[in-house]
N, C-alpha and C positions, 0 to 999 in steps of 0.2 A: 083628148088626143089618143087614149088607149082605144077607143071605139072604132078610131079610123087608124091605128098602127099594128098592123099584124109583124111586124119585124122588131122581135130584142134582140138580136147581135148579126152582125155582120161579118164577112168572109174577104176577109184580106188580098187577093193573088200576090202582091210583091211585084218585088223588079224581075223576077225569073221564077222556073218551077222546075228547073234542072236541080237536083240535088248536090249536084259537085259544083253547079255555080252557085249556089247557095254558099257553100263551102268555105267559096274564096270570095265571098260581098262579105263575109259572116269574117273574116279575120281583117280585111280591110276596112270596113264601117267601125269594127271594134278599135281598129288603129286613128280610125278620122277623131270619134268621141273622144281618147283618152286625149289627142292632142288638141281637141278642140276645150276639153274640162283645162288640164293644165294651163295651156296658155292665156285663156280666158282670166282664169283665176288668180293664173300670176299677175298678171296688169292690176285688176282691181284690187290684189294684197300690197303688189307694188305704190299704188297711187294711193291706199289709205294709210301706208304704214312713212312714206317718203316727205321729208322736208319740204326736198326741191320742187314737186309736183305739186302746186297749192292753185295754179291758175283752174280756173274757172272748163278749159280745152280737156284738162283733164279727169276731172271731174265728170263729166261727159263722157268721156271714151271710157272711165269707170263702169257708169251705168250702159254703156254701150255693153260691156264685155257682159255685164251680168247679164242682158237682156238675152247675149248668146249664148251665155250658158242656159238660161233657163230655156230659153226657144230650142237651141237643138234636145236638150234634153227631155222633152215632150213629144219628140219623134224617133229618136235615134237609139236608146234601150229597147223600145216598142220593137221595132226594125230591126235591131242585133239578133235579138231573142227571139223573135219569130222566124229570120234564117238559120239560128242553129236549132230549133225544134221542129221547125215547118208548121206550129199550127199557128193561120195565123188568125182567128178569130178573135173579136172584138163584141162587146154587149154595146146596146144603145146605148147608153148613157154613157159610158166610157168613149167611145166614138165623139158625143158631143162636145163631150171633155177636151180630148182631145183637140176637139176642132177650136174652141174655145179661147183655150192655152196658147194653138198658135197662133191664130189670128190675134191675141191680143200682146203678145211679145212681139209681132213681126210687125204689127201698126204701130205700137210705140217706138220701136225701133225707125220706122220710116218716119215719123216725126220727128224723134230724136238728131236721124241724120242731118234734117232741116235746121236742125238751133244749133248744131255743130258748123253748118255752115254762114249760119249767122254770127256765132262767136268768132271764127276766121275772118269774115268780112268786118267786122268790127277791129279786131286787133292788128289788122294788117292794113285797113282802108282809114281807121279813126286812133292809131295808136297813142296819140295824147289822151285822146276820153274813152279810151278803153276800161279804163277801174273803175268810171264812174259810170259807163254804159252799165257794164257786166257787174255789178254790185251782187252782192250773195244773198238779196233777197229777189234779185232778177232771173240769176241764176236758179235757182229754187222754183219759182215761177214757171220758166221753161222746162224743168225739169217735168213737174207735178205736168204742165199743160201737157208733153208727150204724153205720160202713162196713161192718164184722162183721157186723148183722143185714141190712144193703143185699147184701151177698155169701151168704150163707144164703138169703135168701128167693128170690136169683136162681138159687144151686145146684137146689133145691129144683123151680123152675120147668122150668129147660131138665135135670135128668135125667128129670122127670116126660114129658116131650112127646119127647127124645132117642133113645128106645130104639122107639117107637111104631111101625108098619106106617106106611107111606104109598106106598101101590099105584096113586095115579093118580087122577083127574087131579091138577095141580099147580096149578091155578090160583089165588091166594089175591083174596079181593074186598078189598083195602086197598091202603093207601100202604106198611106195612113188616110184618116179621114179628111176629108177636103172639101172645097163646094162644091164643083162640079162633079166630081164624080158622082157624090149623094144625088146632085139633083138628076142624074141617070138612073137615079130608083127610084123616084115620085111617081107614084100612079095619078097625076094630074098634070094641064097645060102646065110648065113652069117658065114660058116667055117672059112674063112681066116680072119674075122672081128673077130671071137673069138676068134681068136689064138692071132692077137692083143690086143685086150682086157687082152688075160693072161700076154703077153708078158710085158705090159703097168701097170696093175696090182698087180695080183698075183706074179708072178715074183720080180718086185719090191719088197712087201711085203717079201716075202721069203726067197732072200737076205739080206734085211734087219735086218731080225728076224735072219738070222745066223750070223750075225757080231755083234748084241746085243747078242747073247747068248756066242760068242767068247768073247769079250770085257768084259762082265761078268764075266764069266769063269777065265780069267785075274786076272780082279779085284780080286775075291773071293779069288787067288792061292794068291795072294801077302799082304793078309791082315796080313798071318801069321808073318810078318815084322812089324806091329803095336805095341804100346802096349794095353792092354785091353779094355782101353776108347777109344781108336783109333777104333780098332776091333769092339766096339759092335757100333759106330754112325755111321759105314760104315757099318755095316750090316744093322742095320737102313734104311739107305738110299740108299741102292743098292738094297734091301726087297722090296722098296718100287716103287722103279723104276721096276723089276723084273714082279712085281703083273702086274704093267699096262701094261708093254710090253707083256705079256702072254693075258692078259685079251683082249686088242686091235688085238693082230698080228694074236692069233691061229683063229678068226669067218673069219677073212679078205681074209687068207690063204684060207680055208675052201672055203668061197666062191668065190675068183676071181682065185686059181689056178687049174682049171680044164676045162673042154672045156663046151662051153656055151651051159650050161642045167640046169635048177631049178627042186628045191626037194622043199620038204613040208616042212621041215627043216631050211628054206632061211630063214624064216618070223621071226623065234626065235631068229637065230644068227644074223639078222642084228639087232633087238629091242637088245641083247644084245649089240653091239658095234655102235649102235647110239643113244640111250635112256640110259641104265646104265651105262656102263662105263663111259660117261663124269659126269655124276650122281656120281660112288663110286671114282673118281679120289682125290676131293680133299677132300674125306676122308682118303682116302689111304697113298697121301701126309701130310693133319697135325695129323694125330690122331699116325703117326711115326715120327715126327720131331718135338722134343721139341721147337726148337727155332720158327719155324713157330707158334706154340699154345703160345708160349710164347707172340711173337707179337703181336696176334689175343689179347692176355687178355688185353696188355697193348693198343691196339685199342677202347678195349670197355672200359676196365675205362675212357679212354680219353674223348670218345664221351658222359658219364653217367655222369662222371665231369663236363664236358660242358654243356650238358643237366639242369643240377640240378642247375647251378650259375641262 
């Protein structure tokens, strides 16, 4: 690979090369991260340290939080710190890294959302064999399969672009490393590399988002079998699933199922699904689920009691 790689690091451009917009991305990406670590962090301390929160839904939305903590955080220090210094250069191997990290939190994430909406359609469509569906070696099972196919689909990615020619120049038009942009520096055909890439991808995504929207669909026709407090915590919580599954799947779609070509457009929708979205996720999550806020207050009395002796 060193024979045919004249390129060890790469040259960032970012969202802008105004220095004063720089300025003000640079104090508001620093405000998205800190609320994105917090919030994040709270769920998963909330849901390991809480009595109430034992089902199987939240457990899930645990490793959810963590996945966003770790996914934005593999873009978003990168990103702060290169608009308050301006350099924004990158070695190769750090670029793959990166590339690596996110592809493989943001695929297990898109899996993940999948067995999330299998545990809803389970608990809401089979609420008698719900304990016995969702058993905690089942659960366990789902868990392991996401981060499994989150790790595959990222193998897949960065050996596909790994081995590539990159003969110069270096310059990538974005905020971090990614596929397509890279494969705008391949000094060879990369047709059939972008067709895997969609395949790998976009595709994934796609399917994906049509079996959440089936499984939904589902759910929603069978609520009418509820009674009203039944009805409205499942709309509740299928609302709330729904939001994020839209908010993550439609920029993902957008950008990985099409043949490999960037638009000016790229740089919006990935800051929305790498920077906000893990940002409004665990808003999305407690500020519609009583029992989760519920836990969060009796968290803080607990620590203010403690505090206070």
């Amino acid at each position: 690979m060193e024979a045919r790689n004249n390129v060890t690091y790469f040259v960032l451009l970012g969202l802008t090369q105004d220095p004063k917009e720089q300025k003000v991305l640079f104090v508001m990406f620093l405000l998205f991260y800190i609320f994105t670590m917090v919030g994040n962090l709270l769920i998963v301390m909330t849901v390991t340290v809480s009595n109430t929160l034992g089902s199987p839904m939240y457990l899930f939305l645990a490793n959810l939080s963590f996945m966003d903590v770790t996914y934005s955080s593999c873009i978003s220090p990168r990103l702060i710190l290169d608009l308050f210094f301006g350099e924004n250069t990158i070695s190769f191997q750090s670029c793959m890294t990166q590339l690596f990290v996110e592809h493989f939190f943001g695929g297990s994430e898109v899996f993940l959302l999948l067995v999330m909406a299998y545990d809803r359609y389970v608990a809401i469509c089979k609420p008698l064999h719900y304990l016995v569906i969702m058993r905690q070696w089942v659960c366990v099972v789902l868990l392991v399969g996401s981060w499994v196919g989150g790790f595959m689909h990222s193998v897949i990615q960065v050996s596909t672009i790994y081995g590539l020619p990159f003969c110069g120049p270096n310059v990538i038009d974005h905020f971090s490393c990614d596929m397509y942009p890279l494969l705008k520096l391949v000094c060879t055909d990369t047709h059939v590399i972008g067709l895997l890439v969609v395949a790998n991808g976009g595709l994934i995504c796609t399917i994906v988002f049509v079996l959440l929207l089936i499984s939904y669909g589902v759910i929603l026709h069978s609520l009418k079998n509820l009674s009203p407090e039944g009805r409205r915590k499942a709309l509740q919580t299928c609302g709330s699933h729904i939001t994020v599954v839209v908010f993550f799947f439609v920029p993902c779609i957008f950008m990985y199922m099409r043949p490999a070509k960037t638009f000016p457009i790229d740089k919006l929708l990935s800051v929305f699904y790498t920077v906000i979205t893990p940002m409004l996720n665990p808003l999305i999550y407690t500020l519609r689920n009583s029992e989760m806020t519920n836990a969060m207050k009796k968290l803080w009395r607990r620590n203010v009691i403690s505090l206070s002796r």
